[in-house]
C-alpha positions as CSV (number, residue, x, y, z in Angstrom):
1,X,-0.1,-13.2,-19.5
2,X,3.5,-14.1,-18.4
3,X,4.2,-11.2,-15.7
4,X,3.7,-13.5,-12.5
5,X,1.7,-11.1,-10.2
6,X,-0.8,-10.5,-12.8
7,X,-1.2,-14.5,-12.8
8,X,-1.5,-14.6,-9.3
9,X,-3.4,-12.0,-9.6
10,X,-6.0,-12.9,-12.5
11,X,-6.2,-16.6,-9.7
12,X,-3.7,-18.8,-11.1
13,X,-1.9,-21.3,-8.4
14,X,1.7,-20.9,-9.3
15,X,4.3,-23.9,-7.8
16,X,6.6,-20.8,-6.5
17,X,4.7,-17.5,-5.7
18,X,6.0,-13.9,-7.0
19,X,7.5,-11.8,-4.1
20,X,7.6,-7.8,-3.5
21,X,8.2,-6.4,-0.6
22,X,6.1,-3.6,1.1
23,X,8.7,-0.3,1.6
24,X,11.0,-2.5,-0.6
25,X,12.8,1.0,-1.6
26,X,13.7,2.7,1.7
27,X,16.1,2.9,4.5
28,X,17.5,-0.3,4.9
29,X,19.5,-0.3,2.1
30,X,22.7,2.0,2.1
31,X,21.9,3.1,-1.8
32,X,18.5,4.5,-1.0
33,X,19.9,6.5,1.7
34,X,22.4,7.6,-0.7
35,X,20.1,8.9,-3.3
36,X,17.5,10.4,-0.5
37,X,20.9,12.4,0.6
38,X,20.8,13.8,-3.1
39,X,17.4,14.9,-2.7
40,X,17.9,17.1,0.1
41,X,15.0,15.7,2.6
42,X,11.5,13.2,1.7
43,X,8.9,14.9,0.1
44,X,11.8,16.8,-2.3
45,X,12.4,13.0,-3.1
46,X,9.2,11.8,-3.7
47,X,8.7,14.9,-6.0
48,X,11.9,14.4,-7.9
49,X,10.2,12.2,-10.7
50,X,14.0,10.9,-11.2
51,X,15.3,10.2,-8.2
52,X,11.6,8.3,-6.9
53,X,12.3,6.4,-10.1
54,X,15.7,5.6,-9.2
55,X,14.6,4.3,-5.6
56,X,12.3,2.1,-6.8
57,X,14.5,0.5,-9.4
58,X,17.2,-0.3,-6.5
59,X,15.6,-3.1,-5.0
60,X,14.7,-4.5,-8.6
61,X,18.3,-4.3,-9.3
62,X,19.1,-5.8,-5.9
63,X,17.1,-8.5,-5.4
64,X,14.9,-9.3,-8.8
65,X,11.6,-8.8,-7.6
66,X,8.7,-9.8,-9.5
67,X,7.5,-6.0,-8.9
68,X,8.3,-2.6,-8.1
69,X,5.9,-0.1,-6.4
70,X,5.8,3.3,-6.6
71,X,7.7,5.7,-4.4
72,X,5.9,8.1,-3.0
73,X,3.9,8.4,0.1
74,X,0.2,8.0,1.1
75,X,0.2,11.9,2.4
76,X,0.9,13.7,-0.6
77,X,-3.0,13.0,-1.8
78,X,-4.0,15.3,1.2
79,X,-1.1,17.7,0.5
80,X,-2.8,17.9,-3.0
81,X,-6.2,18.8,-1.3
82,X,-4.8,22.1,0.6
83,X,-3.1,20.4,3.5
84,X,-0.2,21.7,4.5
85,X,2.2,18.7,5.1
86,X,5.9,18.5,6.2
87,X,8.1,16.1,7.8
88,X,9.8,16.1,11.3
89,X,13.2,15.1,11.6
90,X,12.8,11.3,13.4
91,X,9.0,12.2,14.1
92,X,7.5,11.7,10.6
93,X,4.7,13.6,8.9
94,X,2.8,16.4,10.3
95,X,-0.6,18.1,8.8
96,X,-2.4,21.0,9.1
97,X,-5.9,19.4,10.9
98,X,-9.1,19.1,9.1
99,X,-11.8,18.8,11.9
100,X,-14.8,21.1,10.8
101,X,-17.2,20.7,8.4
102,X,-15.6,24.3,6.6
103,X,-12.3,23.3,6.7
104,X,-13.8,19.9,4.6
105,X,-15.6,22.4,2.3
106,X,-12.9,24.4,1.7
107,X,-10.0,21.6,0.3
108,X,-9.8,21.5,-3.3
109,X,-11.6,20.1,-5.2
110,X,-10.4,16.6,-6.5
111,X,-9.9,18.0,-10.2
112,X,-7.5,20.4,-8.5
113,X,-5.2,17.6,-7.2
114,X,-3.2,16.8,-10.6
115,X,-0.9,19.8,-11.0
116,X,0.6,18.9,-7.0
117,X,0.7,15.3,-8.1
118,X,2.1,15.4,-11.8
119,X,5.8,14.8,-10.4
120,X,3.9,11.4,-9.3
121,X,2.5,10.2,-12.5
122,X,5.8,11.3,-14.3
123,X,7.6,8.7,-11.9
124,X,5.2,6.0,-12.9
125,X,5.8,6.9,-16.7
126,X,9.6,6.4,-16.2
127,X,9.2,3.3,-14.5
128,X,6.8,1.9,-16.7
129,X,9.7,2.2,-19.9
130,X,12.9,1.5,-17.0
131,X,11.2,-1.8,-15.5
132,X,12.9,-5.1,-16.8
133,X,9.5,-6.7,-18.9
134,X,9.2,-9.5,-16.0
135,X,8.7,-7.0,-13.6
136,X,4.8,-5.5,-12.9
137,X,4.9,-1.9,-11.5
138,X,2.3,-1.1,-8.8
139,X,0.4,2.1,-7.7
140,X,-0.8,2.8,-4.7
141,X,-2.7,5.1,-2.3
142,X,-4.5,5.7,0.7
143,X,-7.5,4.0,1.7
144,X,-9.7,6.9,2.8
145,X,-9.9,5.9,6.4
146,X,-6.3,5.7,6.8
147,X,-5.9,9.1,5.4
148,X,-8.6,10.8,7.1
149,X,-7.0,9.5,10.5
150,X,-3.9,11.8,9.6
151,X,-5.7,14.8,8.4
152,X,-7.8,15.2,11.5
153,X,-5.3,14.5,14.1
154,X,-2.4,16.3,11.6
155,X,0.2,13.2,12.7
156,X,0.4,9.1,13.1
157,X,-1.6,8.1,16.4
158,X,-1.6,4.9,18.3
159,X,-4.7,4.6,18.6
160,X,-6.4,7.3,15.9
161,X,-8.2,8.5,18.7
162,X,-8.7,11.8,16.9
163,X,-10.9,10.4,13.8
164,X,-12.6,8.6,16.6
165,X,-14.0,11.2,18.2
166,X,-14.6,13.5,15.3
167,X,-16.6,10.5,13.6
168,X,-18.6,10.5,17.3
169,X,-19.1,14.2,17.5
170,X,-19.7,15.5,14.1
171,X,-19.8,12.6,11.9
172,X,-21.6,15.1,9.4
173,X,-18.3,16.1,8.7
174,X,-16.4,13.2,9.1
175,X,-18.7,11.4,6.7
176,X,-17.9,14.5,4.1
177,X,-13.8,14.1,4.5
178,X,-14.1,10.8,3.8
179,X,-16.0,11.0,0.6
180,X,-13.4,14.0,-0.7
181,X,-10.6,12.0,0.1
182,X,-12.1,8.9,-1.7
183,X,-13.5,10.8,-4.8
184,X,-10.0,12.0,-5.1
185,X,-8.5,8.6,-4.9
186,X,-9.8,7.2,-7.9
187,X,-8.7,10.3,-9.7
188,X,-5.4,9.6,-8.4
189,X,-4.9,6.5,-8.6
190,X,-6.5,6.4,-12.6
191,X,-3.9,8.7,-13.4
192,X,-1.1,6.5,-11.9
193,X,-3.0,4.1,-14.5
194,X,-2.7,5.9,-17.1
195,X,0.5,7.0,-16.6
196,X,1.5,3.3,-16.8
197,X,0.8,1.5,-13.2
198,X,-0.5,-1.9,-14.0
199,X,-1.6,-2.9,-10.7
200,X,-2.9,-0.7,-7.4
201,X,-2.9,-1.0,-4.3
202,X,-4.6,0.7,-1.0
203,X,-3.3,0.8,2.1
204,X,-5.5,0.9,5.0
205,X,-3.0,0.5,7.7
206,X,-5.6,1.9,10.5
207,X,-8.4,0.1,9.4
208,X,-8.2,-2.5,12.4
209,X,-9.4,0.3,14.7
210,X,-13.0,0.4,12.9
211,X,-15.2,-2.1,14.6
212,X,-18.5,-3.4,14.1
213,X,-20.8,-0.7,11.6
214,X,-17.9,1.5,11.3
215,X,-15.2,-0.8,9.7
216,X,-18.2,-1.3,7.0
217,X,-19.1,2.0,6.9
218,X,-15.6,3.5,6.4
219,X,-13.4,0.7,5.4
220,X,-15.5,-1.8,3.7
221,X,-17.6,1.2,1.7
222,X,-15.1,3.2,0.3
223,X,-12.8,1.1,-0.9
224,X,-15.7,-0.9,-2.7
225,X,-16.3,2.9,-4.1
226,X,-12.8,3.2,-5.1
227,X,-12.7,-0.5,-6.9
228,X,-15.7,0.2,-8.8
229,X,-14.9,3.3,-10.2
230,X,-11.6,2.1,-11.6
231,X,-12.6,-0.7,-12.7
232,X,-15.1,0.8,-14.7
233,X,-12.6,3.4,-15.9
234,X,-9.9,0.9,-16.6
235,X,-11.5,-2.9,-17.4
236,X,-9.4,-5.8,-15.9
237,X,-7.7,-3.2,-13.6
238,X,-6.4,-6.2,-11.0
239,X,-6.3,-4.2,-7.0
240,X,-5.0,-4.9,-4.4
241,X,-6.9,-4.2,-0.6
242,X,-4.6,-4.0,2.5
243,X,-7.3,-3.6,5.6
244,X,-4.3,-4.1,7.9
245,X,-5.4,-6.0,11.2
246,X,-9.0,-6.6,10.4
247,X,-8.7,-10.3,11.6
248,X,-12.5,-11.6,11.3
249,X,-12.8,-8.3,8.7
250,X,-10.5,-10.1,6.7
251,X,-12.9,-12.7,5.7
252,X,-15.2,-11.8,2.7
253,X,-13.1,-8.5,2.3
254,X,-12.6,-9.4,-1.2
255,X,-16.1,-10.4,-2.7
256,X,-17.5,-6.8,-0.4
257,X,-15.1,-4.6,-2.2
258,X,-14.3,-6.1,-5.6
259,X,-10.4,-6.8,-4.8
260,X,-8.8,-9.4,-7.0
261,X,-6.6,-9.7,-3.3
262,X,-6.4,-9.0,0.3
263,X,-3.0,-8.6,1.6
264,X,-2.7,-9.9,5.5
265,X,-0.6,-8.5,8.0
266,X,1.5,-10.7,10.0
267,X,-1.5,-10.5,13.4
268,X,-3.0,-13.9,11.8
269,X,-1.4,-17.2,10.9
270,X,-1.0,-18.0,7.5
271,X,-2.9,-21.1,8.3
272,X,-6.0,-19.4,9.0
273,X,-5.7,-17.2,6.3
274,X,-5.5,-20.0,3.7
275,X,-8.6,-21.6,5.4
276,X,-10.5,-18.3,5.4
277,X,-8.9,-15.6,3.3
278,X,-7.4,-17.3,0.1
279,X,-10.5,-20.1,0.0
280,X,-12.3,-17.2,-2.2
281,X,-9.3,-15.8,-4.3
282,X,-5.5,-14.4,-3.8
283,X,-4.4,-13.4,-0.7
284,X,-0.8,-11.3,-0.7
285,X,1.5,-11.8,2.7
286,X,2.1,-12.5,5.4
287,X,5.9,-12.8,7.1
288,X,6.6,-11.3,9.6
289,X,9.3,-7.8,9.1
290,X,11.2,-8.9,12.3
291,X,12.4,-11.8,10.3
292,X,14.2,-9.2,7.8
293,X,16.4,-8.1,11.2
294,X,16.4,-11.2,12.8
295,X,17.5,-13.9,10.1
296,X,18.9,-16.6,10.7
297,X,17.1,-20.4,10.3
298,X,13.9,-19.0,11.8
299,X,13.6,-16.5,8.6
300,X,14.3,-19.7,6.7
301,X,11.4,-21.4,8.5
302,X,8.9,-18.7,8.8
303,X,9.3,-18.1,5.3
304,X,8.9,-21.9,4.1
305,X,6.1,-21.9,6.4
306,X,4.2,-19.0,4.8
307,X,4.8,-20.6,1.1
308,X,3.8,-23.9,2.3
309,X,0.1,-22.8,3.9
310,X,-0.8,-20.3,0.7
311,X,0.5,-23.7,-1.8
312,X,-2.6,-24.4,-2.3
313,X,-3.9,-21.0,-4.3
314,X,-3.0,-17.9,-5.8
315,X,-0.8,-16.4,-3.6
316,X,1.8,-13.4,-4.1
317,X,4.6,-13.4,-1.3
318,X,5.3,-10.5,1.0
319,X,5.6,-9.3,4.4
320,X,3.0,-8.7,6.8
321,X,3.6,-5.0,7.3
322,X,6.8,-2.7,5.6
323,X,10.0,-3.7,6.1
324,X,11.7,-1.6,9.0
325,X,14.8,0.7,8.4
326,X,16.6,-1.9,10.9
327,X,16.4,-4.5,8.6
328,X,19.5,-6.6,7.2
329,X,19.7,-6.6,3.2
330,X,21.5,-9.8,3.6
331,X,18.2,-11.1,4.6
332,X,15.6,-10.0,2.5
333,X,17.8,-11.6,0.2
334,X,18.1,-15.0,2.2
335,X,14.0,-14.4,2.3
336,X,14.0,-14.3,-1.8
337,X,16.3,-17.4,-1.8
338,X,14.3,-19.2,0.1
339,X,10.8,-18.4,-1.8
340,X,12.6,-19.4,-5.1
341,X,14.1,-22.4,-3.9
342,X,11.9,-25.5,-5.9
């Protein structure tokens, strides 16, 4: 096994960890702006099987890093269940809103998802025959609580206050969305494996709002669902489990869900992560994105700092949260410089 995030992956301690970036393919870099031009706006990108495989190959070509993920984008899995989904000029994504128990009942069902998606899994084949051999090409989705949070209040929100309150007032329903969207998640994502993905990956980027019963209920719960079932469809299947700012959640994440890691966002040191993240297996993270606008010696030293607390296990480098569209490309690749350096 020579590809170096499936080491890290499988628990190996490497003397210099492989790096990715989350949103490595996006808006800070002039080519990717170039190419989303082509495609007219950015779901007609992310369906263009060609162009989605060209944006992920740029930052490979850029920067060498030891993976590429997919592009595409966590909201086309509900888009595939009957939501209507569009993009706002410097807003971001809106959704029709799913807040009844009959508008849960009346999505598609999750064998009905793969004609909408097949532009997806045709980006993933071309990938997995463009990729340079060193580099290990990721899928990714959703966590179910992360989605659900858009499909109910049909947009991002601060605080999901939306899913809150349905999960208060009808969590009959609530309970049903979430099991849709997770059932159609593994579908999803064991087609991305099939296709040719040799890791995945879920985002939970809203998980940090579930507290107490909940965060087990609706983080914890399906994403152990989710693990289970693809593993069992696809042996040795190494995943990935982003439950961004759990803090305490973070701890035993891993052995509750089945993940071979748990990426951390940037709201924890990488100290205490070592101590009580990584202590039970691979932990992916955790720099902070302001570093890739900022630069300068304190991206030097945050990043030296992050390498030199995970040292001591399997640990794949990364940033704490996606890289923002403000972001120097001079600097990721002082960051990759700096990870590399012996």
């Amino acid at each position: 096994m020579s590809k170096l995030i499936l080491r890290a992956l499988s628990g190996e301690t490497l003397s210099t960890p492989p790096i990715w970036m989350m949103r490595q393919a996006g808006r800070y870099l002039p080519e990717y702006r170039a190419t989303r031009a082509q495609a007219g706006d950015f779901l007609s990108l992310c369906y263009n099987s060609d162009l989605a495989a060209e944006v992920t190959l740029q930052p490979i070509r850029r920067y060498g890093f030891d993976a590429a993920i997919l592009f595409a984008d966590i909201l086309l899995l509900p888009q595939a269940l009957g939501a209507d989904l569009w993009f706002e000029t410097g807003e971001g994504p809106r959704l029709s809103t799913i807040t009844t128990m009959a508008e849960v009942q009346a999505l598609r069902s999750k064998d009905s998802i793969h004609e909408t998606l097949a532009p997806i899994y045709e980006t993933v084949r071309i990938l997995a025959h463009e990729l340079p051999q060193q580099t290990t090409l990721i899928g990714f989705a959703g966590a179910p609580w992360t989605v659900a949070t858009y499909m109910i209040a049909g947009r991002g929100t601060k605080d999901q206050g939306p899913a809150h309150a349905l999960k208060a007032t009808d969590r009959a329903a609530f309970a049903a969305l979430i099991d849709v969207i997770t059932e159609a998640t593994i579908d999803y994502l064991s087609m991305q494996v099939q296709a040719g993905a040799e890791v995945v990956k879920l985002f939970d980027s809203w998980a940090g709002s579930l507290k107490g019963q909940d965060f087990t209920d609706f983080a914890v719960k399906p994403t152990a669902r989710i693990i289970s079932a693809l593993k069992a469809k696809h042996p040795g299947l190494p995943i990935i489990a982003f439950p961004r700012e759990a803090s305490a959640g973070y701890i035993g994440f891993a052995k509750a869900t089945g993940a071979d890691c748990v990426a951390i966002d940037n709201s924890v040191s990488p100290e205490w992560a070592a101590e009580n993240v990584q202590s039970t297996g691979c932990v992916q993270g955790n720099l902070s994105p302001t570093h890739m606008v900022t630069g300068g010696q304190d991206l030097i030293d945050a990043t030296r700092r992050v390498k030199a607390a995970f040292q001591g296990g399997p640990h794949i480098f990364n940033l704490g949260h996606g890289i923002t569209p403000d972001a120097d490309p001079e600097n990721v690749a002082l960051m990759v410089e700096t990870v590399r350096q012996r």
